[in-house]
C-alpha positions in Angstrom: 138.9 -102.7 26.3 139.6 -99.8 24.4 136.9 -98.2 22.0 138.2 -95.9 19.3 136.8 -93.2 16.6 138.4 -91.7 13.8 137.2 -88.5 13.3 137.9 -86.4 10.0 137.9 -82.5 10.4 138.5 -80.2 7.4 139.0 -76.6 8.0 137.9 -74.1 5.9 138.6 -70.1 6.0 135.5 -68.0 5.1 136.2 -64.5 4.1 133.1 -62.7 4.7 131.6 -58.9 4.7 129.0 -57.1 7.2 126.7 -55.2 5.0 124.9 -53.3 7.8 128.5 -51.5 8.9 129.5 -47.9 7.0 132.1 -48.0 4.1 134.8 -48.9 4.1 133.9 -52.5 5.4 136.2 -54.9 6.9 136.6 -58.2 5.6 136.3 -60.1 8.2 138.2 -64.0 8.7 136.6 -67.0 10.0 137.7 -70.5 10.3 135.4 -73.2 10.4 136.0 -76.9 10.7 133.3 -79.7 9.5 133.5 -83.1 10.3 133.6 -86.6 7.8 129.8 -86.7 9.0 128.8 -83.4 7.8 130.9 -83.8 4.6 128.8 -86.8 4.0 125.6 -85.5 4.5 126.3 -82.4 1.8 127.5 -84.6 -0.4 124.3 -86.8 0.0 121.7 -83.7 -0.7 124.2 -82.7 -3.2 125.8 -79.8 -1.7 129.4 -78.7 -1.8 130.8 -77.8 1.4 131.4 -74.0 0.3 128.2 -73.4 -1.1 126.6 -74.9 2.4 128.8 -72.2 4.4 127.4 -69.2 2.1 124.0 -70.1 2.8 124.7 -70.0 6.4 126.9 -67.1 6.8 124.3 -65.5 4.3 121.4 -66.8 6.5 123.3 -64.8 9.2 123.2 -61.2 6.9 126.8 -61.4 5.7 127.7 -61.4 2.2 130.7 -64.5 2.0 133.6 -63.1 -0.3 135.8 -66.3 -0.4 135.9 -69.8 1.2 139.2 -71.6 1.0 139.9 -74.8 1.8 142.1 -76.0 4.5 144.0 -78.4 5.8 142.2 -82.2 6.5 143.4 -84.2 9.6 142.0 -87.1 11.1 141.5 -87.1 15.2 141.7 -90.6 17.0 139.3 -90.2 19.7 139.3 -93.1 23.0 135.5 -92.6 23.6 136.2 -93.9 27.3 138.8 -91.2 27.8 136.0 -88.9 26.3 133.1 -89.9 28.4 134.8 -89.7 32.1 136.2 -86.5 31.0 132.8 -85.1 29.8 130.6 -86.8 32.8 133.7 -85.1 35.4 132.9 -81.6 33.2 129.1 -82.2 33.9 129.3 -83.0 37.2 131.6 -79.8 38.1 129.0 -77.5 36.4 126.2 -78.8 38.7 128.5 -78.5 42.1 129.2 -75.0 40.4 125.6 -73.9 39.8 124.6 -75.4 43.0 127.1 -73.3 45.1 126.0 -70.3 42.8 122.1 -70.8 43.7 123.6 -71.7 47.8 125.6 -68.4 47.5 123.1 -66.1 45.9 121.0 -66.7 49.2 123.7 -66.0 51.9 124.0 -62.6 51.0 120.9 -62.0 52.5 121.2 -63.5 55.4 123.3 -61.9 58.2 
């Protein structure tokens, strides 16, 4: 049986300045995606997306000096697929840290 999600992601591209560097200042490019979920939840509390990523680029000491919009797409997701893959990506970073902690202690030992 196959299980599915539709995920929305909508890009946007914040152009945003670093106060605390000397003039001139770069204007620096970011792209940030936010999902149907997030979306949602601003437009519950009554927040447009743009206004919610100056308040957290802001937060961060930047001063945001544009925020386009970008393009929407929707991702179909099999969230079998994406469960074996992430329990295989979980279980290869605990045989990594585990040969990391064995390997640490063989150096001393000679």
């Amino acid at each position: 049986m196959k299980f599915e999600k539709t995920i929305n992601l909508t890009a946007y591209e914040v152009e945003y300045i670093d106060q605390r560097q000397p003039k001139p200042r770069t204007v620096h490019r970011e792209t940030v995606v936010l999902d149907g979920g997030k979306l949602s939840a601003l437009e519950r509390l009554g927040m447009r997306p743009a206004g919610y990523l100056a308040q957290q680029f802001e937060r961060s000491g930047y001063t945001v000096a544009t925020i386009r919009r970008g393009e929407t797409i929707n991702a179909h997701v099999d969230l079998a697929e994406l469960w074996d893959k992430t329990r295989k990506e979980i279980e290869l970073q605990q045989v990594v840290a585990a040969a990391a902690r064995l390997g640490g202690g063989s150096d001393a030992v000679e």
